[in-house]
C-alpha positions as CSV (number, residue, x, y, z in Angstrom):
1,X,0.0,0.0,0.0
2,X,3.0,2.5,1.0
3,X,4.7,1.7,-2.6
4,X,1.4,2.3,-4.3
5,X,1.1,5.8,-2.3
6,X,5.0,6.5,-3.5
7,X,4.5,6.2,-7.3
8,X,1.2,7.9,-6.9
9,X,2.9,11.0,-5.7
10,X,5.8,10.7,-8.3
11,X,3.2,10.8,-11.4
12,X,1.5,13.8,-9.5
13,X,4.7,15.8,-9.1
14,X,6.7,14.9,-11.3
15,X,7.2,18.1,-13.4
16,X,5.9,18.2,-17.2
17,X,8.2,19.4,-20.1
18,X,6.0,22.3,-20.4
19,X,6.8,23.2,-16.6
20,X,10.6,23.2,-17.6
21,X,10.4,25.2,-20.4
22,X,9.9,23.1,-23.2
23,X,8.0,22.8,-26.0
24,X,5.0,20.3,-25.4
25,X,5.6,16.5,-26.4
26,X,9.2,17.2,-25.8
27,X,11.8,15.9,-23.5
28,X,15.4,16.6,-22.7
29,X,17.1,13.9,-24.5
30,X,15.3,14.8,-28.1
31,X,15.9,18.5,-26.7
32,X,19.0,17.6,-26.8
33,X,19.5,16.1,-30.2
34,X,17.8,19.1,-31.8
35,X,20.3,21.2,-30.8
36,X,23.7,19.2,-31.4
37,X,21.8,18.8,-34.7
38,X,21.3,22.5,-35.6
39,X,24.8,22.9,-34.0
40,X,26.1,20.7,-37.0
41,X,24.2,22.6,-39.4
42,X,25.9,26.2,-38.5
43,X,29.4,24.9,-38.4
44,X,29.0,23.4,-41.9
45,X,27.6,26.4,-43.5
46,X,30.3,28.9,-44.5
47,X,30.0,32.5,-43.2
48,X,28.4,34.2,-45.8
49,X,30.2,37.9,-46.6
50,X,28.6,40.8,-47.3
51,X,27.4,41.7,-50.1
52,X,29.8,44.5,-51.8
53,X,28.1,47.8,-52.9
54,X,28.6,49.0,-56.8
55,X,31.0,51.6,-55.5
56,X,33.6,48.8,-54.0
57,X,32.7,46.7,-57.2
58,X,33.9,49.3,-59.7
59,X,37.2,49.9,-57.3
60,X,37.8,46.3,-57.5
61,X,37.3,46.1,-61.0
62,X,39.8,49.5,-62.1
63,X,42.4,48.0,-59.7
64,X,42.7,44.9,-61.2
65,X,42.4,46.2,-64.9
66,X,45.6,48.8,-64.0
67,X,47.9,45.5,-63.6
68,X,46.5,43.9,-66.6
69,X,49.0,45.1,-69.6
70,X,51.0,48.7,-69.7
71,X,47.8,50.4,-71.9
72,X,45.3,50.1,-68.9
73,X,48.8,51.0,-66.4
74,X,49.3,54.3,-68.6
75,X,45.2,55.4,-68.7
76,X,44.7,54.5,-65.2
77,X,47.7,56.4,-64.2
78,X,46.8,59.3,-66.2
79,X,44.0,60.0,-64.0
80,X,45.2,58.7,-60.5
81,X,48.6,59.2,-60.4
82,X,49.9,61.7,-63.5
83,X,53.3,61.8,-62.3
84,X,53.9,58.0,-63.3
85,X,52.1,58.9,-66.8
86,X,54.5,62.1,-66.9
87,X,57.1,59.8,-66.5
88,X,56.4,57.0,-68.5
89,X,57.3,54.2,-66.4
90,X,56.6,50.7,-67.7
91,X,56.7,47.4,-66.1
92,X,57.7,44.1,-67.2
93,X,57.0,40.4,-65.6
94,X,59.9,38.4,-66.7
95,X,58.6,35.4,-65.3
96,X,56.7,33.9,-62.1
97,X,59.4,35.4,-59.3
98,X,61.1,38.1,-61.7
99,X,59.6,41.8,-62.3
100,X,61.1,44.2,-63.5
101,X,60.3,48.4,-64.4
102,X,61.8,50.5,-66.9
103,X,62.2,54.2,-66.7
104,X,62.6,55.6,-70.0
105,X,65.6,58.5,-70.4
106,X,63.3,60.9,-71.6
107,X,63.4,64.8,-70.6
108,X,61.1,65.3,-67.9
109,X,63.2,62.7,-66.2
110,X,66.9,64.6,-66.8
111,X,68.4,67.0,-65.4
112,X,70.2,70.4,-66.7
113,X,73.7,68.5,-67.0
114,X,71.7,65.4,-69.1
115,X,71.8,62.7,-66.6
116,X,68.8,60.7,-65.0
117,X,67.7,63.3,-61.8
118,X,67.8,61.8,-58.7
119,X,64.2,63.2,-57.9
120,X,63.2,60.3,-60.4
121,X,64.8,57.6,-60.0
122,X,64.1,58.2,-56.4
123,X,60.2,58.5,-56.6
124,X,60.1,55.9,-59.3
125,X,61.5,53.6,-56.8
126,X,58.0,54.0,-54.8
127,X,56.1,53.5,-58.1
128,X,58.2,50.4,-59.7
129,X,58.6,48.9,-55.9
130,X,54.5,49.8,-55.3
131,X,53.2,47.9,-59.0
132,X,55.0,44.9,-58.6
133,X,53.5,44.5,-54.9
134,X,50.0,45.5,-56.0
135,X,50.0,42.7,-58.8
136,X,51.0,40.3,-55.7
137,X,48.9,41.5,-53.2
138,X,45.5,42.1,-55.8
139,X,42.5,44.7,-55.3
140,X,41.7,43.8,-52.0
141,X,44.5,45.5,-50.4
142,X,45.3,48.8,-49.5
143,X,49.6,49.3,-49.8
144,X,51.0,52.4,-48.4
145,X,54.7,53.2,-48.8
146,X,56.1,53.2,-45.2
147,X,59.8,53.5,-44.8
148,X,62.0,54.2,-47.7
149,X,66.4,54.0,-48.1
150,X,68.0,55.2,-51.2
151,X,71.5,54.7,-52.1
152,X,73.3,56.8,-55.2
153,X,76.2,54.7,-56.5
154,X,76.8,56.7,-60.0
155,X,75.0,59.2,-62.4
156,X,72.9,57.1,-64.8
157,X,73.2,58.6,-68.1
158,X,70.6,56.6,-69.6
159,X,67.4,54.4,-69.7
160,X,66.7,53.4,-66.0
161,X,65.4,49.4,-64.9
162,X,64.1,48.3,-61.5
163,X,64.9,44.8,-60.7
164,X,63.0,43.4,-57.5
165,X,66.2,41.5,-55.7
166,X,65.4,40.5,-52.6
167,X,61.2,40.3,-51.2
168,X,59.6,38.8,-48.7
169,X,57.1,36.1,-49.4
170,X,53.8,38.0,-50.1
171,X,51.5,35.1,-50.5
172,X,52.8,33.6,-46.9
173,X,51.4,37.0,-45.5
174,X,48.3,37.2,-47.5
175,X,47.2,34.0,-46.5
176,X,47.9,34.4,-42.9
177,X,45.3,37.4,-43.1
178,X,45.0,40.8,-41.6
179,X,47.8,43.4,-41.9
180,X,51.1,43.2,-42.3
181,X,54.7,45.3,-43.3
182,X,56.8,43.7,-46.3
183,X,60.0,44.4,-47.2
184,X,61.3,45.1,-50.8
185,X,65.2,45.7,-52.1
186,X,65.4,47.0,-55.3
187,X,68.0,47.0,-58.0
188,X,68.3,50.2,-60.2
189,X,70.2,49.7,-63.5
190,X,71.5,51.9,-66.0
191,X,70.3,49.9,-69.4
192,X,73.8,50.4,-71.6
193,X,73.8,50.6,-75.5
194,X,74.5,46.9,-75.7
195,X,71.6,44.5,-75.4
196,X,72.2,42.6,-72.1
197,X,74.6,44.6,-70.7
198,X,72.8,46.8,-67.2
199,X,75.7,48.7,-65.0
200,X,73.8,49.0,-61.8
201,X,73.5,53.1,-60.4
202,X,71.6,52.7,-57.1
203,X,70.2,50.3,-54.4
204,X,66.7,50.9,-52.5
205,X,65.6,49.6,-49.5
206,X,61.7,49.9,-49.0
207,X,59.1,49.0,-46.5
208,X,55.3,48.7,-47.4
209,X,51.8,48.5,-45.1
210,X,49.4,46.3,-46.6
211,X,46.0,46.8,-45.0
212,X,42.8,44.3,-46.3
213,X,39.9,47.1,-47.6
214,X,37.2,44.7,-45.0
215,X,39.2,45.8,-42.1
216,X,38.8,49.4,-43.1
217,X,35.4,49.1,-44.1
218,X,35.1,47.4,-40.2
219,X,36.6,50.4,-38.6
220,X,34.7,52.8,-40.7
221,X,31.2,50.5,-39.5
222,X,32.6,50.5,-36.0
223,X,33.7,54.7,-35.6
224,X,30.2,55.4,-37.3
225,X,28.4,53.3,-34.6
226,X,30.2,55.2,-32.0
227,X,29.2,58.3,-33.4
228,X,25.7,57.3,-33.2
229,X,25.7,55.8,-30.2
230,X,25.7,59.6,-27.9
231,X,22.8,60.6,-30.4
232,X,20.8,57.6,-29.2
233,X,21.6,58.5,-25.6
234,X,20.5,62.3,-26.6
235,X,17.1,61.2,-27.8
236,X,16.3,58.4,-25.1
């Protein structure tokens, strides 16, 4: 009679899934289950980016059509950067690792005794050095000069080539994600009358910063939220 009593009492308050806080007919086992399972199904979708807006297509687009051949270089320069088109630097791949730049011995690159001004070959350093690491790096990256060390070993008295020497491995960097510094040494060699034949005029040490454009467009998302965040307080 006591044992009847007992398990009387046990189906009396014994507390119903709805008590607990969940869903009728449901118990904590299949609970359970249904979230291990919807646990599966997050981790195996990807995480979907954002969608880019027309204005970051079209960047995207430009920047990868400067690096395509030396026509879309020399129009694209013309209106971002006229100093390059004044100059009428060209670049060259020469292979899978080798890249090279040529500046051409033209006027607006002498000076008043005829040799190559050191003004350009200096700031074409920047340029040659900033192509070749904008082919490697692509159009999602932002690459700002950072540090630069030019050496003058002798007057070049003619056509000018940039030969990438020495460079850290890009694609190591890239795929390691966020931002990073790389360092470049460049080559600079006068191009001599006889095909083949370079006699090397100067030696430049440069550091770049390469920033992905999603971080930026993060920290723009993130200082506009904080912006808005004291108006919010305002109204409230």
């Amino acid at each position: 009679m006591l044992f009847r009593i007992r398990c009387v009492a046990c189906r009396i308050f014994r507390p119903r899934p709805r008590e607990c806080g969940l869903p009728q007919g449901m118990t904590p086992v299949t609970m359970a289950k249904a979230e291990s399972t919807m646990n599966q199904r997050d981790r195996s979708q990807p995480d979907r980016q954002p969608r880019r807006t027309l204005g970051q297509r079209m960047e995207a687009f430009i920047s990868r059509l400067s690096t395509r051949n030396n026509f879309w270089h020399k129009v694209c320069s013309l209106i971002w950067l006229p100093y390059a088109f004044r100059s009428g630097i060209t670049m060259k791949r020469l292979g899978s690792t080798t890249f090279s730049a040529v500046l051409p011995f033209k006027r607006i690159n002498r000076n008043w005794y005829n040799a190559m001004a050191g003004a350009a070959l200096l700031g074409n350093s920047e340029v040659a050095a900033g192509m070749y690491l904008f082919s490697e790096c692509g159009s999602d990256y932002i690459v700002v000069c950072k540090e630069m060390n030019y050496r003058f070993l002798r007057p070049c008295m003619g056509p000018a080539v940039y030969h990438i020497v020495n460079a850290d491995d890009v694609q190591k960097k890239i795929a390691e994600g966020g931002e990073f510094n790389i360092d470049l040494e460049l080559e600079i060699r006068q191009q001599m009358k006889k095909k083949g034949k370079e006699l090397r005029v100067g030696r430049c040490m440069i550091t770049f910063h390469c920033t992905p454009k999603s971080h930026m467009r993060q920290k723009a998302e993130r200082r506009r939220g904080r912006q808005r965040s004291p108006e919010l307080v305002e109204k409230s």
